[in-house]
C-alpha positions in Angstrom: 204.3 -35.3 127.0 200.8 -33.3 127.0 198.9 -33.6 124.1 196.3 -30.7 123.2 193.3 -31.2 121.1 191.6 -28.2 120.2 187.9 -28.6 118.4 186.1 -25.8 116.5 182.6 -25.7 115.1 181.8 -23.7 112.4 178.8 -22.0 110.9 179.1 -21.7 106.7 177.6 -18.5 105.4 176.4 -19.2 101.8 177.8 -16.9 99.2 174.6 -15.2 99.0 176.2 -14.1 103.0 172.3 -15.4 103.9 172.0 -17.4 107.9 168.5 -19.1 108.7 167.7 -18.2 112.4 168.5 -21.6 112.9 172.3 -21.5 111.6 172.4 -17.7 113.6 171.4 -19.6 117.0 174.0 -22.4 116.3 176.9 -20.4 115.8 176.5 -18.7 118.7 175.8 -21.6 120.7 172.6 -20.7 121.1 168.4 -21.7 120.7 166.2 -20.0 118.1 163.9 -18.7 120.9 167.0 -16.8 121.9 167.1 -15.1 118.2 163.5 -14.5 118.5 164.3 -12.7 121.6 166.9 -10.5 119.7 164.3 -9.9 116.8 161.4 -8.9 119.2 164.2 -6.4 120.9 165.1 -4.8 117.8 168.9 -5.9 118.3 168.7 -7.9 114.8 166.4 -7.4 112.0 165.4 -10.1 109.1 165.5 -10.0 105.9 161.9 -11.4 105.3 158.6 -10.4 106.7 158.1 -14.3 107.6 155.8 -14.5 110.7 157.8 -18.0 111.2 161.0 -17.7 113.0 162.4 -21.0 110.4 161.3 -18.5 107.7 163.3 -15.5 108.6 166.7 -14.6 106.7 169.4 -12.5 108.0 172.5 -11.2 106.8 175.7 -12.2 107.8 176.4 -9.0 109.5 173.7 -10.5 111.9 176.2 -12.9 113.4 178.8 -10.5 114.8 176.1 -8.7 116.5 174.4 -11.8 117.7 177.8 -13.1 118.6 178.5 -10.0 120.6 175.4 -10.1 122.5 176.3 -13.6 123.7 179.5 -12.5 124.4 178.1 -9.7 126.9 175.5 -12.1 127.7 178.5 -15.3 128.9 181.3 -12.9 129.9 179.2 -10.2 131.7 176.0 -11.9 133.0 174.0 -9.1 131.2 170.4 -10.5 129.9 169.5 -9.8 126.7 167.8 -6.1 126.5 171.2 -4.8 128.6 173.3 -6.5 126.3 171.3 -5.2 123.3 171.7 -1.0 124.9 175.4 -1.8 125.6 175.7 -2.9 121.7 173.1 0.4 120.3 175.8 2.5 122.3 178.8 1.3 121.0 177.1 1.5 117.8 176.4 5.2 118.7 179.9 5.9 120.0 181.6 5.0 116.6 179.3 7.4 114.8 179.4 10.4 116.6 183.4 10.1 116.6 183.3 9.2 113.0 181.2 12.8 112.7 184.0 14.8 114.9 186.6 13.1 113.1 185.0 14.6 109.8 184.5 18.1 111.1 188.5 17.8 111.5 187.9 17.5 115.5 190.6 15.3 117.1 189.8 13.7 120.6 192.3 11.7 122.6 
């Protein structure tokens, strides 16, 4: 008989739904210096003006974009200013079809 062990990390957002750079690097397996690099791109924006990357806040929206840049970045090879224009248009996708689907325009 095969016995399979499965092990999960997980990142706890606080109820205020507030990540540390820190806690945003760890959940996606990641270093700080690579969330500075996503900061200094424009992919991900803090919540503070803090000059110090341990200072910065970011909203927990911040993770599913950070975790789709590493996604693009693992599954794709992409580095991380390709990863952050495939993200800006899909971003850009969803709202121009949100603005034809309002005008009553259906695409297939």
């Amino acid at each position: 008989m095969v016995t399979i062990k499965h092990s999960f990390t997980a990142t706890v957002v606080d109820d205020r739904g507030v990540l540390v750079a820190e806690e945003l690097a760890h959940a996606c397996g990641a270093e700080v210096e690579w969330v500075v690099e996503l900061v200094e791109i424009g992919l991900l924006q803090a919540e503070s003006d803090a000059s110090s990357p341990a200072q910065w806040r970011f909203a927990s929206s911040a993770l599913q974009c950070a975790l789709e840049a590493r996604r693009l970045q693992r599954d794709f090879g992409v580095g991380v200013d390709a990863a952050a224009l495939i993200i800006d248009l899909q971003r850009e996708i969803r709202r121009l079809k949100a603005v034809v689907h309002s005008e009553g325009i259906h695409l297939r």
